[in-house]
C-alpha positions in Angstrom: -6.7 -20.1 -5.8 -8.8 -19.1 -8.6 -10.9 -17.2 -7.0 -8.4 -15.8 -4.9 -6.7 -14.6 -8.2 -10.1 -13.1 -9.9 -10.8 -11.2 -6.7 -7.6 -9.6 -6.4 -8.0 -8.7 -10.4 -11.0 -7.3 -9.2 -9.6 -5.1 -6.5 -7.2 -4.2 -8.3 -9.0 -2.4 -11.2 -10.9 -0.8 -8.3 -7.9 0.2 -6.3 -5.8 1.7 -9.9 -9.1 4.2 -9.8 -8.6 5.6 -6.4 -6.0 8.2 -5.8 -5.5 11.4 -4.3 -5.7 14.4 -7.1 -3.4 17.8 -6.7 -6.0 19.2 -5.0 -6.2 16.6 -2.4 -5.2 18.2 1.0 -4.1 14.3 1.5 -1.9 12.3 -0.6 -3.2 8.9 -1.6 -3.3 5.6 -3.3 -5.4 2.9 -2.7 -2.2 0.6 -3.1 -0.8 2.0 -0.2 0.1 -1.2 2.2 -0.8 0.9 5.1 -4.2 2.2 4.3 -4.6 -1.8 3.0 -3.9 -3.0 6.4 -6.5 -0.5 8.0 -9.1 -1.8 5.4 -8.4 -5.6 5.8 -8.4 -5.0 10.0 -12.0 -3.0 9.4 -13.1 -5.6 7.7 -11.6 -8.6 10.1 -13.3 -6.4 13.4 -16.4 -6.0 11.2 -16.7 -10.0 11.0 -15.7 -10.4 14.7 -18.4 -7.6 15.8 -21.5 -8.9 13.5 -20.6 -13.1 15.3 -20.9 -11.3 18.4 -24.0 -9.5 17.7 -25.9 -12.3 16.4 -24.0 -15.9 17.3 -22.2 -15.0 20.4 -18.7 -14.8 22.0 -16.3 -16.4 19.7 -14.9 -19.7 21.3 -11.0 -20.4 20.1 -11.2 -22.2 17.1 -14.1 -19.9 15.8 -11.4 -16.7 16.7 -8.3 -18.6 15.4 -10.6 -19.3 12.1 -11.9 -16.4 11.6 -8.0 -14.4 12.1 -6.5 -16.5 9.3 -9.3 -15.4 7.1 -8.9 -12.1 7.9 -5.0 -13.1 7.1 -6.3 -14.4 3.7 -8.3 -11.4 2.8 -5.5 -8.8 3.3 -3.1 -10.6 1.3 -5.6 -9.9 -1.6 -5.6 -6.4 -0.6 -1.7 -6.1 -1.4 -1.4 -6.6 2.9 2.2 -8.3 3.2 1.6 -11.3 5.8 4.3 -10.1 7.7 2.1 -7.0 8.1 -1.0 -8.8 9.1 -0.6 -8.8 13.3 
């Protein structure tokens, strides 16, 4: 849990940084839940693809494992878990 807590500090001071300007053609934030989803499933497929590449096909438990700490991770990313699929 600590380091659950200093990672999201950590993203956090990142994420306050990263916003879209008046001049942006595209508004936004890097709080957005939405574009936090999109990052923490990117990040999930990235894990999933790289075990692929270099372990193999993911059995079950190795899948099941692997979703919850996807799950995990995009909680820290200000991901709701009733957002996480």
């Amino acid at each position: 849990d600590t380091q659950k807590a200093a990672f999201r500090r950590a993203v956090n001071g990142a994420h306050a940084q990263v916003f879209s300007t008046d001049e942006s053609p595209v508004k936004y934030h890097a709080f957005d839940k939405d574009l936090q989803l999109w990052v923490g499933a990117c990040l999930y497929k990235g894990v999933v693809d790289v075990h692929r590449l270099f372990i193999g096909e993911l059995d079950d438990e190795t899948a099941d494992r692997l979703y919850l700490q996807g799950r995990a991770l995009a909680t820290m990313l200000q991901v709701p878990e009733t957002m996480w699929p």
